[in-house]
C-alpha positions in Angstrom: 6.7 8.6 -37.6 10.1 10.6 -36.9 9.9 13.4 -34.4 9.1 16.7 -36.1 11.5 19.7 -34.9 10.9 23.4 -35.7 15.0 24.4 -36.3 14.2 27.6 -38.0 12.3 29.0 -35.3 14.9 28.0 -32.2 18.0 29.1 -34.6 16.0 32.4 -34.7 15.2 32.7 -31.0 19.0 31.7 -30.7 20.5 34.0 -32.7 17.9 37.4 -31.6 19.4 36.9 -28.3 23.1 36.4 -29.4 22.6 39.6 -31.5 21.3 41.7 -28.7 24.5 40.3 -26.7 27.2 40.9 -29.2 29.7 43.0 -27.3 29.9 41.4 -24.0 33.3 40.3 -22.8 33.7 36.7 -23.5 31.7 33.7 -23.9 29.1 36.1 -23.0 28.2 37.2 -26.7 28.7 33.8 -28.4 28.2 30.9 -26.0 24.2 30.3 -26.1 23.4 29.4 -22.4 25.8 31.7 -20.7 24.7 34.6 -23.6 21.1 33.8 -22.3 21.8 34.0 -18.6 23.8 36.9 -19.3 20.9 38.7 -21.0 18.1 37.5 -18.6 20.5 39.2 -15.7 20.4 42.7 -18.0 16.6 42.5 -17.7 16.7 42.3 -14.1 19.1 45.1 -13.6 17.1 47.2 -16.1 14.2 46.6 -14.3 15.7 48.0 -10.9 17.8 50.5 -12.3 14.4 52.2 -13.8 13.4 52.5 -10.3 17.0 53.4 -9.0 17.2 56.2 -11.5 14.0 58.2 -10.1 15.8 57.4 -6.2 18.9 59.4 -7.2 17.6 62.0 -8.9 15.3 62.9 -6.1 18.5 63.4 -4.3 20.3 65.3 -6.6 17.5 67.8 -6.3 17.3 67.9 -3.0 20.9 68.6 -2.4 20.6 71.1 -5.5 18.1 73.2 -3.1 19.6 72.5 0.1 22.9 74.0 -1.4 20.6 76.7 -3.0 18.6 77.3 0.2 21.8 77.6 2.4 23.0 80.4 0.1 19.9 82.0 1.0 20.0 81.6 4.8 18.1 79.2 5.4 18.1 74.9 5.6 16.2 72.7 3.0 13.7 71.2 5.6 13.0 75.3 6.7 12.4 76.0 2.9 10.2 72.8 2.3 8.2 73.1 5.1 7.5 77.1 4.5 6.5 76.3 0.9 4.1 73.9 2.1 2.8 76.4 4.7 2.4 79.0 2.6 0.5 76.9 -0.2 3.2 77.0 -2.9 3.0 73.8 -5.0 6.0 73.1 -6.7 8.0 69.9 -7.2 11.9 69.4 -6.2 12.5 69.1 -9.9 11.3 72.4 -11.0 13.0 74.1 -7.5 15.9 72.2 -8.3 16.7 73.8 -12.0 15.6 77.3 -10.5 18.3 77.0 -8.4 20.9 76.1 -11.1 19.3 78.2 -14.1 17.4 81.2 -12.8 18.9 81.9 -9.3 17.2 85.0 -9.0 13.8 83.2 -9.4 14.9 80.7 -7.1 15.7 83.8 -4.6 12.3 85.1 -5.6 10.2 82.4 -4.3 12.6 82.2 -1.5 11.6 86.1 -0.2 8.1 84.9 -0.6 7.9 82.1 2.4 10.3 83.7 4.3 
């Protein structure tokens, strides 16, 4: 009996992956193994890149405040640690668009742990 092979469903897989890599520089959009190696890679990066992306925009707020803070008279660590002290629960993200936004806010909560 003659080996049965599903081509419909590889030329599928095959071509789903060359679609997602159409404008890649190369051989990378239209050679099938390099295409797939190509693509695999993206996931990997994506993957990191998610966690990357959380990593650097913790430090944009925290040089946000520091800058913020300094304007103020006072350092970053100073202004974390007093907000801590004093009870006042509020993430870097929120202090970090006071600062750009609503400086007076920002000067507000400021007065209050100084």
């Amino acid at each position: 009996m003659p080996r049965s092979v599903n081509h419909v469903a590889s030329r599928a897989k095959r071509k789903r992956i060359l679609k997602l890599t159409r404008g890649y520089y190369g051989a990378r959009k239209n050679v099938w193994t390099v295409a797939k190696n190509t693509w695999e890679k993206g996931l990997t990066y994506a993957f990191r890149d998610r966690r990357n992306k959380k990593r650097s925009f913790r430090a944009l707020w925290i040089q946000r405040i520091n800058a913020a803070a300094r304007q103020e008279g006072m350092s970053y660590s100073r202004l974390m640690g007093a907000l801590h002290a004093k009870g006042i629960e509020i993430n870097r993200k929120v202090l970090a668009d006071l600062a750009m936004n609503h400086p007076e806010a920002f000067k507000a909560i400021v007065d209050k742990v100084k």
